[in-house]
Steps between C-alpha positions, in 0.01 A plus 500: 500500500368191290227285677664178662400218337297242700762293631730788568196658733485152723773683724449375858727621805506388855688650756813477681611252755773517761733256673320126553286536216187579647255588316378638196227716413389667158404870500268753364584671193449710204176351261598321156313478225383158360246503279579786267776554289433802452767801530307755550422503829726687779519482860498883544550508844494298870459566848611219729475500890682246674391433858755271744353376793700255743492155427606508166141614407481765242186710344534675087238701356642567155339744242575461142371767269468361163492679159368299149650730191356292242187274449218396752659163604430242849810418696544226726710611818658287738814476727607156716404457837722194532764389342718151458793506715775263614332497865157482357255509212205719431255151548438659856264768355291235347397338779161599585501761169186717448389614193516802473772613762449647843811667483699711343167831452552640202280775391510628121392894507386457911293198372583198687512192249523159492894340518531106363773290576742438158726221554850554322671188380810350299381309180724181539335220205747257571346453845122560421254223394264777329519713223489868441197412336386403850624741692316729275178326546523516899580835602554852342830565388657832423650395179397268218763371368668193648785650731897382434640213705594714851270816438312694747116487447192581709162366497187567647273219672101525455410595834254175556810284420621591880201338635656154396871598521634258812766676605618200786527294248734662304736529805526179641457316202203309539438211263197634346547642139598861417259692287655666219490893787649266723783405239546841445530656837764243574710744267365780639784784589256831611217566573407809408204813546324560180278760408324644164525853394326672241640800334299776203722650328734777656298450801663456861476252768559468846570186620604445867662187715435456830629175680669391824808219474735354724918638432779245470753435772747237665404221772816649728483880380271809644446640165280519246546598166255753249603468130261704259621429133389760216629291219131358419401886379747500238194217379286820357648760230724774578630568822327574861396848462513586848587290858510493831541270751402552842655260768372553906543348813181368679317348797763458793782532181683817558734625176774470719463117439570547137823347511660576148332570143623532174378500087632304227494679136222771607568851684582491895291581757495783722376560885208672537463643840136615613300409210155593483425212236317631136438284210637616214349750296454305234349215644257721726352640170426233384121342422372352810838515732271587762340178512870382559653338865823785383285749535415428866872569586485862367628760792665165694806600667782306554835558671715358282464333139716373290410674117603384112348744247610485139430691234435305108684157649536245274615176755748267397346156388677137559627436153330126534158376673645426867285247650583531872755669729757353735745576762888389467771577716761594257215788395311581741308740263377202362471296166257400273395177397384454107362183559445277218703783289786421657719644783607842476545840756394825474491811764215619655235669198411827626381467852499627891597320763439596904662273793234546805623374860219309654419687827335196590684208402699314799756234501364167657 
């Protein structure tokens, strides 16, 4: 499969909402690429274990065994950690950002390394007072050349720059003038976990996510909904070698509270009853896994899990950059929303979706 281009990799998803809005999260998923264009690097294989505690609280450790067939070559990783939506914007996560990030861990061959916040943003001239020229001259873009009039591109800030970055301001409009990050962040629609890789050639790497976030679900509803989208690994070349996806009940969750699950252009899952939890083999072997939080849960044993495996899966990709997600009664799969691009809607990429009933949450 042909390396996205940059603007088709700025693929951000946030999850589901039910009845009254409520509202929205973004999720965890699958790395993308975004500083190499490079085709010759596969994701050969990935071990994801979802955790669902009550609460809507939710824990992934997600190993990603990476392949480079052709020349030595550095990679910038990232995925969004929030997202633009119609009940609220990613602006959140700045307040109070450190430099580098606390959370998600990310470990590249059982080495933990350092994760920088990349800020994703539409390039709108019309409405800007500075130049690409400018923009250039401020913070570290992933591209060069100027973007077109509604693209996706991502930047990232010096990390001193934070230091002076008022993020009150910015909110409630205070009379003082913006500075040119300011200007920009007003635009600002993810913020995203980035992270450099560097690969020899034919070598492998093991790069692993570890990170806690909060599910979506409705003011008036006692669910909460997981959505785990694979359409970001169709980012590398070829297809996933080999997959599996590990869902489990835990704290005072029982799988009995799993209320309904299904996938969307990938395999289904089955039921596994008492599993004794094992990484894959593939992931297990490789260079420093045991320096890994997935390797702690070797031998765990667990009821009931809910497992995807799949076997050279090449997801299905949204055939435009989505920007964010959004709930609509007449589809209550959801749409799409292109943004700037226009208005258009598309079915779910390929994705996995579980409905958890809140053992906790009560009416008032």
């Amino acid at each position: 499969m042909k390396l996205l281009s940059l603007a088709a990799t700025i693929m951000i998803f946030a999850s589901h909402s039910f009845a009254d809005a409520g509202y929205l999260r973004s999720i965890v998923q699958n790395p993308v690429p975004a500083s190499s264009l490079s085709t010759s690097i596969e994701m050969t294989s990935e071990d994801v274990l979802i955790e669902i505690y009550p609460g809507g609280y939710a824990g992934i450790t997600a190993s990603f065994l990476f392949t480079n067939f052709g020349v030595a070559d550095t990679v910038i990783m990232y995925f969004p950690v929030t997202v633009h939506t119609l009940t609220m914007g990613p602006g959140l996560g700045l307040y109070d950002i450190t430099d580098p990030l606390d959370s998600p861990v990310i470990t590249v061959n059982g080495i933990q390394t350092e994760v920088h916040p990349m800020i994703g943003n539409t390039w709108l001239p019309q409405y800007n007072e500075y130049t690409w020229q400018d923009v250039r001259s401020e913070v570290f873009t992933m591209n060069e050349a100027e973007p077109d009039t509604g693209e996706f591109y991502c930047y990232i800030v010096d990390p001193d720059s934070w230091d002076d970055y008022d993020f009150m301001k910015l909110v409630y409009g205070d009379s003082g003038e913006l500075s040119l990050l300011e200007e920009l962040l007003t635009f600002v629609n993810s913020l995203n976990a980035s992270w450099t890789v560097p690969f020899g050639c034919g070598e492998e790497v093991l790069v692993e996510v570890s990170m806690e976030y909060n599910m979506s679900s409705g003011y008036e509803d006692p669910y909460f909904t997981m959505i785990y989208p694979l359409f970001t690994g169709a980012s590398w070349a070829g297809s996933i070698g080999t997959g599996r996806i590990t869902a489990v009940a835990a704290g005072e969750l029982s799988f009995t509270d799993f209320d309904s699950w299904y996938s969307v252009a990938m395999p289904d899952p089955v039921i596994a009853e008492d599993l004794i939890y094992e990484p894959l083999r593939s992931i297990s072997c490789a260079d420093g896994f045991e320096n890994t939080v997935l390797a702690a849960y070797s031998g765990e044993y667990y009821e009931s899990a809910l497992v995807w495996e799949f076997t050279d899966f090449e997801p299905v990709v949204s055939p435009s950059e989505w920007q964010y997600f959004y709930y609509s009664p007449e589809n209550p799969d959801g749409r799409f929303h292109s943004g700037a691009a226009g208005v258009d809607t598309v079915g779910w990429s390929s994705s996995l979706r579980i409905d958890v009933r809140d053992p906790l949450w009560k009416m008032e």
